[in-house]
MIGU-761789 format. One record per residue (C-alpha): x, y, z. Coordinates in Angstrom, 2 decimals. Example, Ala and Ser with C-alpha at 12.3 -4.5 7.8 and 13.67 -1.06 7.14 Angstrom:
2
+---------+---------+---------+
:      c1 :      c2 :      c3 :
+---------+---------+---------+
:   12.30 :   -4.50 :    7.80 :
:   13.67 :   -1.06 :    7.14 :
+---------+---------+---------+
This chain:
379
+---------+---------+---------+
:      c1 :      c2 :      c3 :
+---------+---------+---------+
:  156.34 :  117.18 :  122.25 :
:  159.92 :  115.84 :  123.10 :
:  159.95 :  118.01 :  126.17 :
:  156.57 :  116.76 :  127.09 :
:  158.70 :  112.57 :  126.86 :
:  161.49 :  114.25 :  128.85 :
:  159.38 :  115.54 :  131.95 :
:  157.45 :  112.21 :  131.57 :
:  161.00 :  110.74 :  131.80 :
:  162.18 :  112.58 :  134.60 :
:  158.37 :  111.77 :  136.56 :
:  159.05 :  108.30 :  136.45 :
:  161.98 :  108.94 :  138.91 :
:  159.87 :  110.37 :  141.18 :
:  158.18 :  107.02 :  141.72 :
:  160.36 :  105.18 :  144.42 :
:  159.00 :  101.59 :  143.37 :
:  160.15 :  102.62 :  139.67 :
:  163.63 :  103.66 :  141.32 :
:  163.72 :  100.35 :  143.49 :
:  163.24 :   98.61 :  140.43 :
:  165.98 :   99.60 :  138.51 :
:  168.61 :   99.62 :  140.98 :
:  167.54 :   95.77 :  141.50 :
:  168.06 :   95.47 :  137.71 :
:  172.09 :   97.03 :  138.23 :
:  172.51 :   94.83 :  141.43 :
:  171.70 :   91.73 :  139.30 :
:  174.17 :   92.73 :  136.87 :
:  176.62 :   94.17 :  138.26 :
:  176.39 :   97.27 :  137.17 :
:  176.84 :  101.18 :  137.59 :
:  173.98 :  103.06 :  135.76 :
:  173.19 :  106.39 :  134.88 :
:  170.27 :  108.23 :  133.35 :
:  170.75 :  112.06 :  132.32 :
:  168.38 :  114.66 :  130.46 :
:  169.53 :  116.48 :  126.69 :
:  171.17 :  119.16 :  129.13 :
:  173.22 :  115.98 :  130.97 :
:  171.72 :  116.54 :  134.09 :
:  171.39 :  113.49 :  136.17 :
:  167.77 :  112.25 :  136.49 :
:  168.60 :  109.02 :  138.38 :
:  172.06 :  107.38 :  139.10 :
:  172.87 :  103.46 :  140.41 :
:  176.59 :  103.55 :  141.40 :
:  178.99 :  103.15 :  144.15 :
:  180.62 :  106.15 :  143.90 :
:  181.09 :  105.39 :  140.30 :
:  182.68 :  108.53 :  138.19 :
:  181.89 :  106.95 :  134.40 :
:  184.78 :  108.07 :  133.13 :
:  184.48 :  105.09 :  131.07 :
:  181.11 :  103.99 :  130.04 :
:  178.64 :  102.88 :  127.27 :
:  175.94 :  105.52 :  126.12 :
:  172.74 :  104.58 :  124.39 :
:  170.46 :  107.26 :  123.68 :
:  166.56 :  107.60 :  125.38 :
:  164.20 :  107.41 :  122.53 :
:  160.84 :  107.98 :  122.27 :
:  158.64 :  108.26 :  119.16 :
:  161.78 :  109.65 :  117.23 :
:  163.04 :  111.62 :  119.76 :
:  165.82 :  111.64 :  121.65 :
:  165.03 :  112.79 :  125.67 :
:  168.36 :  111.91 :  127.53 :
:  171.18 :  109.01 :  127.54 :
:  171.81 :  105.91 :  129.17 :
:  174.87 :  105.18 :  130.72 :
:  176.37 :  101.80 :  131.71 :
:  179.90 :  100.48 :  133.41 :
:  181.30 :   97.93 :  134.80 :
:  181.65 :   99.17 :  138.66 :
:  185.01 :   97.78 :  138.56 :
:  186.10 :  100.79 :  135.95 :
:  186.31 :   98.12 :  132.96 :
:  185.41 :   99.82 :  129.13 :
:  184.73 :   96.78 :  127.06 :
:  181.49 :   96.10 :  125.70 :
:  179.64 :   92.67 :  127.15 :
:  176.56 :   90.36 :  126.05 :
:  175.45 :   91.32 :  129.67 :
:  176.05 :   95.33 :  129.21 :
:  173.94 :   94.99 :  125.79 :
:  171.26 :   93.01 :  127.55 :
:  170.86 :   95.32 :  130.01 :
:  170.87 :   98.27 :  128.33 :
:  167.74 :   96.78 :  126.04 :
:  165.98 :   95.72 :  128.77 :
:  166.10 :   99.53 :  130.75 :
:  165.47 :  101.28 :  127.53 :
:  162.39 :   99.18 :  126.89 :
:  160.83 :   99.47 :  129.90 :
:  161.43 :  102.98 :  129.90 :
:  159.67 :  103.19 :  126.50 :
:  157.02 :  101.45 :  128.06 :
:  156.76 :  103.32 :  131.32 :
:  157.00 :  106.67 :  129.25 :
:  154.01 :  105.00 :  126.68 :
:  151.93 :  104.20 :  129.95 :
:  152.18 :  107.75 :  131.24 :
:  151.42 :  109.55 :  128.32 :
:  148.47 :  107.45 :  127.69 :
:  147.06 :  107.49 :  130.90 :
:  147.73 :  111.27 :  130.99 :
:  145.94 :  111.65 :  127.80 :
:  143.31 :  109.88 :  128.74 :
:  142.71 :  111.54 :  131.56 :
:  142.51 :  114.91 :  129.59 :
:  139.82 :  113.26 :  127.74 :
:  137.93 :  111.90 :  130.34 :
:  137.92 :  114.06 :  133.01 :
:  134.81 :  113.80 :  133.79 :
:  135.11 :  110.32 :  134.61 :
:  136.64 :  110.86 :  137.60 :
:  136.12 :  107.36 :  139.20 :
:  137.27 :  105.75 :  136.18 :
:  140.33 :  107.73 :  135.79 :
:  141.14 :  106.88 :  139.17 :
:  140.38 :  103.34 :  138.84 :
:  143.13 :  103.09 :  136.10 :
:  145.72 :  104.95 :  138.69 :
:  144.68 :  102.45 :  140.78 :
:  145.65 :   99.32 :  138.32 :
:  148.62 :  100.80 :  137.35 :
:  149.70 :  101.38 :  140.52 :
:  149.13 :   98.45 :  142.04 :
:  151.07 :   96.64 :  138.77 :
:  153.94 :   99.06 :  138.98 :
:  155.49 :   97.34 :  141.63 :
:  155.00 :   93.77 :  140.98 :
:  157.03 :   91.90 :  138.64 :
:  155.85 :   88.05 :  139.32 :
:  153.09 :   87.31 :  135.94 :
:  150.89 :   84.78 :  138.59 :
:  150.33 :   88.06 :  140.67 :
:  149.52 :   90.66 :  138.10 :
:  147.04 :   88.33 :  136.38 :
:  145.30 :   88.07 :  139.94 :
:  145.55 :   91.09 :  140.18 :
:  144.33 :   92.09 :  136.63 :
:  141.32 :   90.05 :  137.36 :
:  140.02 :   91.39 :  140.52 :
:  140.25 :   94.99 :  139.28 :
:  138.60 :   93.92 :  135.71 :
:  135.64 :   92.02 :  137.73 :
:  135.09 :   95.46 :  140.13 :
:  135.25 :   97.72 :  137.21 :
:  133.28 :   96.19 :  134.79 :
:  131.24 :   94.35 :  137.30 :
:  131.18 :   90.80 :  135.81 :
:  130.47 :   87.09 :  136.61 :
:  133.44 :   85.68 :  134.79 :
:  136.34 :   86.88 :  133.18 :
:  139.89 :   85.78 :  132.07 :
:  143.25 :   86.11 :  130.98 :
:  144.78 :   83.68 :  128.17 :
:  148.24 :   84.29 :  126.53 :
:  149.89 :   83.82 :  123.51 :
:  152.03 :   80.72 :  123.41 :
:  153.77 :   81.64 :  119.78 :
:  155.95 :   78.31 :  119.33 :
:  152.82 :   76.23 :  118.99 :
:  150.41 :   79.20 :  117.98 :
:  148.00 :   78.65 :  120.53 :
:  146.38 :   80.98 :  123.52 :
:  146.86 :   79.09 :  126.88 :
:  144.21 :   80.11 :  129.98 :
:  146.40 :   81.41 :  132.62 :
:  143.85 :   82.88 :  135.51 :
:  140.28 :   83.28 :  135.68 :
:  137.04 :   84.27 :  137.67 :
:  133.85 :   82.31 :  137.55 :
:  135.27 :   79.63 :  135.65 :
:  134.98 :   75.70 :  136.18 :
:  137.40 :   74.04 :  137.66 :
:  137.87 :   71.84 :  134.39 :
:  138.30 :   74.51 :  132.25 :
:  141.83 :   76.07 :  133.79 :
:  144.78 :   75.71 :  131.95 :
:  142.67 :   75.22 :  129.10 :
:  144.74 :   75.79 :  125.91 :
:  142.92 :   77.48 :  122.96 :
:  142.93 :   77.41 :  119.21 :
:  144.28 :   80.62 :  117.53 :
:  141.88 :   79.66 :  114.18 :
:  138.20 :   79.67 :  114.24 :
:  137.72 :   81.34 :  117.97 :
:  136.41 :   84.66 :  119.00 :
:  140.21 :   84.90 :  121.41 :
:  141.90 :   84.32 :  118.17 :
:  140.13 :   86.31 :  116.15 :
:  140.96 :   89.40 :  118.14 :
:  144.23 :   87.91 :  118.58 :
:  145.16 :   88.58 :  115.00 :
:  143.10 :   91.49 :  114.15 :
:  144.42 :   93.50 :  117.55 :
:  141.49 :   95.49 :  118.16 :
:  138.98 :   94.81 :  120.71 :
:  135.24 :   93.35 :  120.10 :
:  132.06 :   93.49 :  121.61 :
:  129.99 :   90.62 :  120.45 :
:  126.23 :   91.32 :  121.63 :
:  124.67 :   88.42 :  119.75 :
:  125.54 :   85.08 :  118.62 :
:  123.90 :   86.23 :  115.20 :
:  126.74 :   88.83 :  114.85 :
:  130.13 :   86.83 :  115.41 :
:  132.98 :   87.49 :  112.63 :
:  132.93 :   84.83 :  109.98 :
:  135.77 :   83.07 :  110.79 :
:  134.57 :   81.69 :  114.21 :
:  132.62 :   78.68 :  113.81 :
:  129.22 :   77.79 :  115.56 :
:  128.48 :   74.20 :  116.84 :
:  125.95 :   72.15 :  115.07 :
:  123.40 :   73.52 :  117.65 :
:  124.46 :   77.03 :  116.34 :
:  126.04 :   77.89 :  119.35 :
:  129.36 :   78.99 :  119.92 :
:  131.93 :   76.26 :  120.54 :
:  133.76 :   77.69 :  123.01 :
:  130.79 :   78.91 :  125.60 :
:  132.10 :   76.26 :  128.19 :
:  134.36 :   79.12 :  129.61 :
:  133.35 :   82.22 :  127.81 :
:  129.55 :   82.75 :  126.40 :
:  127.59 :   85.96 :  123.99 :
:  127.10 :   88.88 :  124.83 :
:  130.85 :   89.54 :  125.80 :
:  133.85 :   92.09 :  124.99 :
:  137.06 :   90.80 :  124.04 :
:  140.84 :   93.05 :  124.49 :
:  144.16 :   92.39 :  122.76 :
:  146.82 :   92.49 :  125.32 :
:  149.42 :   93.63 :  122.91 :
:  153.01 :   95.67 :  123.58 :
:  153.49 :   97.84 :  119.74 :
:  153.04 :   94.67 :  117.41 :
:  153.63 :   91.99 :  120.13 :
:  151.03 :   89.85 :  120.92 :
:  150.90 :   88.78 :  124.32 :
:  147.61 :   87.63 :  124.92 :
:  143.63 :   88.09 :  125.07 :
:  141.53 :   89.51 :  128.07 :
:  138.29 :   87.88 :  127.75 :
:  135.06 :   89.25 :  129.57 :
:  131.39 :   88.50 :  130.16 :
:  128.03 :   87.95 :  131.94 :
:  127.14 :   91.26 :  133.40 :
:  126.16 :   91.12 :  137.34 :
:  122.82 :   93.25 :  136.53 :
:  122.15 :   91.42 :  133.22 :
:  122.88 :   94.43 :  131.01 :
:  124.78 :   94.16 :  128.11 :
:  128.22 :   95.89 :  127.22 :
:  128.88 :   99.16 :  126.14 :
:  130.95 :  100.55 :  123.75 :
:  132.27 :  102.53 :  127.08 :
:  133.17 :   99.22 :  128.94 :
:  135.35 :   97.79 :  125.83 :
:  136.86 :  101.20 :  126.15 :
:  137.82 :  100.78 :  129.41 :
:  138.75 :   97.36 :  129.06 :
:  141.41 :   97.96 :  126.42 :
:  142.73 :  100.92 :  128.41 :
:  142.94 :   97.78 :  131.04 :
:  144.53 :   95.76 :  128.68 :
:  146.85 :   98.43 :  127.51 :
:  148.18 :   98.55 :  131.42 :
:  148.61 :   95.16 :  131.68 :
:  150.31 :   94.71 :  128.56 :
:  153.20 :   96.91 :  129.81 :
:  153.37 :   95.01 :  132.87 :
:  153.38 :   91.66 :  131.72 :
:  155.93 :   92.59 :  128.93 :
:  158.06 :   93.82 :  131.81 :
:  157.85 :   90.57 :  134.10 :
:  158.59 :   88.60 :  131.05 :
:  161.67 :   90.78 :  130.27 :
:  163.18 :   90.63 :  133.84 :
:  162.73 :   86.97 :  134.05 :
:  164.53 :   86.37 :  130.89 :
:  167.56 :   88.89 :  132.32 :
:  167.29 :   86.85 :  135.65 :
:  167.51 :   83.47 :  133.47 :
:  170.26 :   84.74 :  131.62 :
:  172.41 :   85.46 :  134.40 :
:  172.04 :   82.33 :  136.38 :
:  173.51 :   81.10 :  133.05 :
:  176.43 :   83.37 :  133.20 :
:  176.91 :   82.61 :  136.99 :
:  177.13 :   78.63 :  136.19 :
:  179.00 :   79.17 :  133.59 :
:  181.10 :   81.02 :  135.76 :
:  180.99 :   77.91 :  138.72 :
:  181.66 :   75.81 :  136.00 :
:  184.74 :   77.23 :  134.54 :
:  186.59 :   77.20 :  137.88 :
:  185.56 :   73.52 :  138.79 :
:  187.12 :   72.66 :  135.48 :
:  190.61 :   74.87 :  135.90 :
:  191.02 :   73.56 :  139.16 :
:  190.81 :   69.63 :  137.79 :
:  193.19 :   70.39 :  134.90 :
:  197.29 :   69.35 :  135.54 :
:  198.73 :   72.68 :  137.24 :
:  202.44 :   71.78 :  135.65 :
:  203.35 :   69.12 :  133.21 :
:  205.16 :   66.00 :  134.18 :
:  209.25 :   65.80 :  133.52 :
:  210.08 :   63.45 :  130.90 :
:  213.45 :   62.87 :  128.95 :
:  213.55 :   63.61 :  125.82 :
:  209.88 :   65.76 :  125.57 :
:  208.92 :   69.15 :  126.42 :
:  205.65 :   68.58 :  127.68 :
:  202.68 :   71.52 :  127.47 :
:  199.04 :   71.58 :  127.80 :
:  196.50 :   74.20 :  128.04 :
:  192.26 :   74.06 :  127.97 :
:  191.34 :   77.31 :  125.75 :
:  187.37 :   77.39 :  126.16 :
:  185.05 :   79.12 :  123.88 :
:  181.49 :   80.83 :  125.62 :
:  180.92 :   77.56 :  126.78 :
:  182.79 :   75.58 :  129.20 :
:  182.20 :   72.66 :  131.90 :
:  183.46 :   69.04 :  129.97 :
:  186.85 :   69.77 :  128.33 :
:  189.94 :   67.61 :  130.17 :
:  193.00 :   66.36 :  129.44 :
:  195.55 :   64.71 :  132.54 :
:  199.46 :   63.27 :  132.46 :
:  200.18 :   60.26 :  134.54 :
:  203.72 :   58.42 :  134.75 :
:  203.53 :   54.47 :  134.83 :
:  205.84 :   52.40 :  136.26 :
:  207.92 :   51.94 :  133.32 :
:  208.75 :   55.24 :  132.98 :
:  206.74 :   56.47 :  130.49 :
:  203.82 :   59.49 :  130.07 :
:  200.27 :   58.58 :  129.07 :
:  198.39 :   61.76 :  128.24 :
:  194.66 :   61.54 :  128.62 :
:  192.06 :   64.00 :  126.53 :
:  188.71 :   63.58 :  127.27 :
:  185.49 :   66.10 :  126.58 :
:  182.11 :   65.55 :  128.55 :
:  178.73 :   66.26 :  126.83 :
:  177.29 :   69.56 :  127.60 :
:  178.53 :   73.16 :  129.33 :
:  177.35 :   73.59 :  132.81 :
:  178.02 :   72.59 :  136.60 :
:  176.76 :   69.28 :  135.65 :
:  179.32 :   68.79 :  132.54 :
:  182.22 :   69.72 :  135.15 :
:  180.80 :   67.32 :  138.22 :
:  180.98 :   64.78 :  135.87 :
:  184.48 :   65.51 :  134.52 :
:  185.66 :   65.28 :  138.20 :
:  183.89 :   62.03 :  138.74 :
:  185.94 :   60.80 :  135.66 :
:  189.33 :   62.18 :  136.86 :
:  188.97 :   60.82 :  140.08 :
:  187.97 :   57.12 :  139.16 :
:  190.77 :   57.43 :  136.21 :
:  193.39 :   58.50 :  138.66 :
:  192.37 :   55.66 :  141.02 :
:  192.58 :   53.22 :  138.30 :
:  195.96 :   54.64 :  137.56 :
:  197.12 :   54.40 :  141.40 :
:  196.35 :   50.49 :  141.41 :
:  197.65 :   49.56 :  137.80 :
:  200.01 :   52.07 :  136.94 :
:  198.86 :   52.17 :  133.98 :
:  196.03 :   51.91 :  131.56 :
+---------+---------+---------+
């Protein structure tokens, strides 16, 4: 079985959008990569002539098993261990996991359903069209227009899981009102929340046979039938024990009702998209985080260029000062200035917050303060 994960591994590399993908992740951060089998063979490579000679190795795991290593290095040939070098590294082996997870479900099910042959190919299809795109607006859209031609439905939609407030938000749709998008739905007492929780997909073929927990209007009809109505099949869109969201499906085009076959193929669907979605979600959170590093980083020389390059000359006092930051910086300043007696006034001052904004403002400050000291001499 492990050799089975390590050709899967070594598949994916084959896949030039995969490869395209990655190297974007190493040009964000700045980093040389390397992937290599259990015989240290090189299965893909990011570098600049890089010889990783020093490096960090994290092991390629998948159920258990250990298919290859992951190496990472600063390109400039620096060893030590980063917050950006760890972040990395979890974000490649996860979507490996998840790549490797897609393609050994899809080739499973495609052993099992062979005889399908146009839905196999459909689900090639989706994941092939997702496998490039990392933007969530465009893989719902795209979710959607595949889940409409496959199942061939009226209306269908995607909602996810917004865990801070515990609710499922409606983030695209087909056939829907115009006053139902963005809707925001309740976790408790819904037929999305219900398979929320439980993770398995339903098909509900009557109103008669809803789960308990989902409550019925005082007409006996389902409360929530302004955007989805009975019969209908409902998907988890779920990454291991990570809710993401619900996929939400119903009025049949020829007015049959659902198959156990269709929820099938739906949560196969969902399965896809899951992987996707998780993977747009992790890249934007890398991205985020290194726009923070990069202010940081903007901020950090603003301030050391506002700060006294040499202490003034006073008798009788040996003067020093020096700004030690911690993670953050931006606000911290401190200034000399000689008044007309002859004296030193030392300033120390420390602006609110740790960005560009924090050091902007600390300039503002030093330059009004050192006007104020031009015209008064002294404060």
């Amino acid at each position: 079985m492990a050799l089975e994960y390590e050709n899967i591994l070594k598949d994916l590399f084959e896949k030039d959008e995969f490869v395209r993908f990655l190297d974007s992740i190493c040009k964000t951060t700045r980093l040389a990569a390397k992937i290599v089998d259990t015989k240290a063979s090189s299965v893909w490579e990011y570098s600049r002539r890089h010889t990783f000679e020093k490096k960090h190795v994290f092991p390629v795991c998948y159920e258990e098993k250990t298919i290859g290593e992951l190496w990472l290095s600063h390109e400039a040939g620096k060893i030590r261990k980063t917050r950006i070098v760890d972040q990395t590294a979890q974000v490649i082996l996860s979507i490996l996991e998840m790549e490797i997870y897609r393609e050994y479900e899809l080739n499973s099910l495609s052993e099992e359903i062979l005889e399908k042959y146009e839905e196999v190919n459909l689900l090639y299809d989706i994941s092939e069209s997702l496998g490039a795109i990392f933007e969530l607006g465009l893989i719902y859209e795209i979710l959607l227009d595949e889940i409409v031609r496959a199942l061939n439905v009226e209306k269908a939609s995607i909602l996810s899981y917004d865990k801070g407030n515990k609710r499922l938000v409606l983030e695209a749709s087909r056939g829907l009102p115009e006053e139902v998008v963005k809707i925001v739905v309740p976790v408790q007492n819904t037929i999305s929340g219900y398979v929320l929780q439980r993770g398995e997909p339903l098909l509900v073929d009557d109103v008669k046979n809803l789960p308990n927990d989902v409550q019925l209007n005082e007409n006996g009809q389902y409360s929530g039938s302004q955007f989805i109505s009975v019969p209908m099949i409902c998907s988890p869109v779920k990454v291991k024990n990570e809710k993401i969201g619900i996929i939400n499906v119903t009025d049949k085009k020829n007015g049959r009702p659902f198959s156990t076959n269709d929820l099938k193929l739906l949560n196969t669907i969902s399965s896809i998209a899951a992987i996707s979605i998780y993977n747009a979600r992790l890249i934007e959170e890398l991205k985020g985080t290194d726009r923070v590093k990069h202010e940081l980083e903007i901020a950090e020389t603003i301030q050391k260029s506002l700060l006294p390059s040499r202490p003034p000359v006073a008798t009788g006092l040996d003067i020093y000062g020096a700004c030690k930051t911690a993670k953050n910086v931006g606000g911290d300043y401190f200034d000399y200035f000689k008044n007309e007696e002859g004296l030193v006034d030392i300033i120390i001052a420390d602006v609110s917050g740790h960005s560009i904004g924090s050091a902007l403002m600390m300039a503002i400050f030093r330059s009004v303060l050192r006007s104020v000291f031009q015209q008064k001499n002294s404060v």
